[in-house]
C-alpha positions as CSV (number, residue, x, y, z in Angstrom):
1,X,24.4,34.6,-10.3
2,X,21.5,32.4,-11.0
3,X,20.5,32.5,-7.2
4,X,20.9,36.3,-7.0
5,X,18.4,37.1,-10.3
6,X,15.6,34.5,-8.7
7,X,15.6,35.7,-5.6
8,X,13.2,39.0,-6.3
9,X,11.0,36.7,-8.4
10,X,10.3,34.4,-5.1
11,X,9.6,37.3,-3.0
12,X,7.0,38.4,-5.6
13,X,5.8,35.0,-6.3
14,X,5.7,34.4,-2.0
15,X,4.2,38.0,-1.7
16,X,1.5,37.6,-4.5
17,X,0.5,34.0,-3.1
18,X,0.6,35.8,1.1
19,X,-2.2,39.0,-0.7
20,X,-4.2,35.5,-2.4
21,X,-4.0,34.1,0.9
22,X,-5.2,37.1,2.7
23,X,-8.2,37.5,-0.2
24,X,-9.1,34.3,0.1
25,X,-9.7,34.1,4.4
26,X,-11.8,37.5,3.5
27,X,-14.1,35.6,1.4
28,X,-14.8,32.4,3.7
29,X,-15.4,35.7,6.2
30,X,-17.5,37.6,3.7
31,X,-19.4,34.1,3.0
32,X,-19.7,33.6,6.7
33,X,-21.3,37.1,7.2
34,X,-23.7,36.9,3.6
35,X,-25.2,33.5,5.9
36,X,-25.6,35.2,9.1
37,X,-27.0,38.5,7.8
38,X,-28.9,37.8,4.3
39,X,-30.3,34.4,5.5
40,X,-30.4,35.0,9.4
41,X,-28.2,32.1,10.6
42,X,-26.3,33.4,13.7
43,X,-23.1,31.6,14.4
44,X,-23.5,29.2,17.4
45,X,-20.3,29.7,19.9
46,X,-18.0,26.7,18.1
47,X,-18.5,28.8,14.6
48,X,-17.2,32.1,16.2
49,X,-14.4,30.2,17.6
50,X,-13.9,29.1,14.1
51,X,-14.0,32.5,13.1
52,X,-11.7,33.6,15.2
53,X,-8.8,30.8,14.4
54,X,-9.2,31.9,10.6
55,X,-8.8,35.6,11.7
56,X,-5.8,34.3,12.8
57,X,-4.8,32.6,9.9
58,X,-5.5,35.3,8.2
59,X,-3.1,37.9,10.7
60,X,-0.1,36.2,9.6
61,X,-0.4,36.3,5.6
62,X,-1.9,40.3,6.9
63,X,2.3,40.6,9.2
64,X,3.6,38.6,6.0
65,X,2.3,41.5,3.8
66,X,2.6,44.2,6.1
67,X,6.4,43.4,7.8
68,X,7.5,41.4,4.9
69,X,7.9,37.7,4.9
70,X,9.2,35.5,7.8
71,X,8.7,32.7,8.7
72,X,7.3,33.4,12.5
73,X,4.5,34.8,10.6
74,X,3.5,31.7,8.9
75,X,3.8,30.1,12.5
76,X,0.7,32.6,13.6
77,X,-1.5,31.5,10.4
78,X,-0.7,27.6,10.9
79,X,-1.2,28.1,14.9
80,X,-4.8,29.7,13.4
81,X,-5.2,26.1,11.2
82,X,-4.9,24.2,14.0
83,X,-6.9,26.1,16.8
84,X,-10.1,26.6,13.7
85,X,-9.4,22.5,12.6
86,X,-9.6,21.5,16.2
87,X,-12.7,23.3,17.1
88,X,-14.8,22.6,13.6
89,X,-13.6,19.0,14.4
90,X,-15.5,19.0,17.4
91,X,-18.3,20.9,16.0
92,X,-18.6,17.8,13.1
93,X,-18.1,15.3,16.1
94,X,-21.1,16.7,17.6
95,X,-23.3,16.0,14.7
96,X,-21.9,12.5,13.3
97,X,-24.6,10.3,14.6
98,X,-26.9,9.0,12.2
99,X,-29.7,11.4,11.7
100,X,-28.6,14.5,13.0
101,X,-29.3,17.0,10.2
102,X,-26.3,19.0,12.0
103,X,-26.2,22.9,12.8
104,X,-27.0,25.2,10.0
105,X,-26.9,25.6,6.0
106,X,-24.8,23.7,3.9
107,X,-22.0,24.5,1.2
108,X,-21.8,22.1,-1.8
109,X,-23.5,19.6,0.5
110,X,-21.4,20.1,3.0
111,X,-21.7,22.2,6.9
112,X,-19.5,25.6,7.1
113,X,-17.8,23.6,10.0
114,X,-17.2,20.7,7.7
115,X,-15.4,23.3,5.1
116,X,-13.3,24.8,8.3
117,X,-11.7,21.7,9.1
118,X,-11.1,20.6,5.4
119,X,-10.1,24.1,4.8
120,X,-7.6,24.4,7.6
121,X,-5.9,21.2,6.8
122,X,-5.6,22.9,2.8
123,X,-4.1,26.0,4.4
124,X,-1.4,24.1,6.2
125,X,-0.4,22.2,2.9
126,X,-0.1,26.0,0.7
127,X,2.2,27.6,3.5
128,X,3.8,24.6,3.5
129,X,4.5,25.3,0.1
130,X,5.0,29.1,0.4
131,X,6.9,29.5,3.0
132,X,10.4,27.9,0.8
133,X,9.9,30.2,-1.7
134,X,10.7,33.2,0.8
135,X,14.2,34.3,-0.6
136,X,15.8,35.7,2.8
137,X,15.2,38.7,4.8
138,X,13.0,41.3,3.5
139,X,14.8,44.9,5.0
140,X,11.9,46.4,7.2
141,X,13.7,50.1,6.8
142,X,12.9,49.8,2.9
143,X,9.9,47.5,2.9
144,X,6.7,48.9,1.4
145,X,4.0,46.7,0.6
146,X,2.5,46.5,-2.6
147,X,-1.0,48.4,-3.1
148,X,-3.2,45.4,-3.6
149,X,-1.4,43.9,-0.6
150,X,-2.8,47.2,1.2
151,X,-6.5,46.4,-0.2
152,X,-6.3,43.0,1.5
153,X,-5.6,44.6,4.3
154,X,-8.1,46.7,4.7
155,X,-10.5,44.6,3.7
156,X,-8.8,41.8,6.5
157,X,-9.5,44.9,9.0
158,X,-12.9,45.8,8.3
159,X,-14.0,42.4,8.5
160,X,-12.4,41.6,12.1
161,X,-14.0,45.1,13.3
162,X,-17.6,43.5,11.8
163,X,-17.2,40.5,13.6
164,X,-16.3,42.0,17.0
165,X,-19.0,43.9,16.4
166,X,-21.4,41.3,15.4
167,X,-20.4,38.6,18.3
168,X,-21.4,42.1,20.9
169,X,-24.3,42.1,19.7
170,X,-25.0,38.6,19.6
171,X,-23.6,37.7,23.0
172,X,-24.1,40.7,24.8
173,X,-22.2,41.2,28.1
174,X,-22.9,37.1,28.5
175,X,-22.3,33.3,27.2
176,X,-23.2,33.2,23.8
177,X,-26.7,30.7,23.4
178,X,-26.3,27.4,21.8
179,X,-28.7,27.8,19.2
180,X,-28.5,31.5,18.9
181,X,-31.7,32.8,17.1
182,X,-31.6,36.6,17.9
183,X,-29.2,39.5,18.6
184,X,-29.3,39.9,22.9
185,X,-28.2,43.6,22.6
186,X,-30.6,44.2,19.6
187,X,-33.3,42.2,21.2
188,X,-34.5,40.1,17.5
């Protein structure tokens, strides 16, 4: 009896913590963009490969809110940890040697690249958390999800269709520069 009255609550607790989860890989994105367009720091090819593993994170907390919760989905967002930590891990093995200033602003006194390894590694520890609280299937012929859960979502969308649309215009048709300092297909 005791199993079958808790088992609601840990969808809503899992649920609530996937739409947090979701929220929160929009604002490292929405941070990401404010640097890039309000202080003009385009994102060298290593940080769009960043951005890319936390878009992934961020699609399986987006098929955990959208399907329901299983645990294949968690498998996409911790695949996403470990492509983004992998990748900022070489971007921060680029710039250990004493005296490089390193690539970009810092956050707290630390480089964005910095933030996406410590980041991915904190992401792997909260679904490891999250994902025992699922309380068995959720049945996709009845499954609705909740309207703030539908808000993260939209927001999770828009911000993938800004980056594909900011990395064209950054890149162009080719390689990405280096040290990016202008827009190719813009020209500035």
């Amino acid at each position: 009896m005791n199993n079958i009255m808790s088992a609601p609550r840990n969808v809503n607790l899992a649920m609530a913590l996937n739409i947090l989860g979701l929220f929160g890989i929009s604002v490292i994105l929405i941070v990401a963009f404010y640097y890039q367009l309000a202080r003009s720091e385009l994102p060298c090819p290593l940080c769009l490969l960043q951005r890319a593993g936390i878009i992934m994170i961020g699609f399986g907390f987006l098929f955990n809110i959208y399907f329901g919760i299983k645990n294949a989905h968690y498998s996409f967002s911790l695949l996403g940890c470990i492509v983004t930590g992998f990748v900022a891990m070489r971007q921060v093995s680029l710039h250990i040697l004493p005296g490089d200033m390193g690539y970009g602003s810092t956050f707290f006194g630390l480089h964005f690249y910095t933030w996406a390894a410590i980041l991915s590694i904190l992401t792997i520890i909260a679904i490891a958390v999250i994902m025992p609280l699922k309380a068995g299937n959720t049945d996709s012929a009845k499954y609705t999800p909740p309207i703030l859960g539908k808000i993260a979502m939209g927001l999770f969308a828009f911000l993938i269709a800004a980056n594909l649309v900011s990395t064209i215009l950054e890149c162009g048709s080719g390689q990405c520069d280096d040290n990016p300092t202008f827009y190719q297909l813009l020209k500035k």
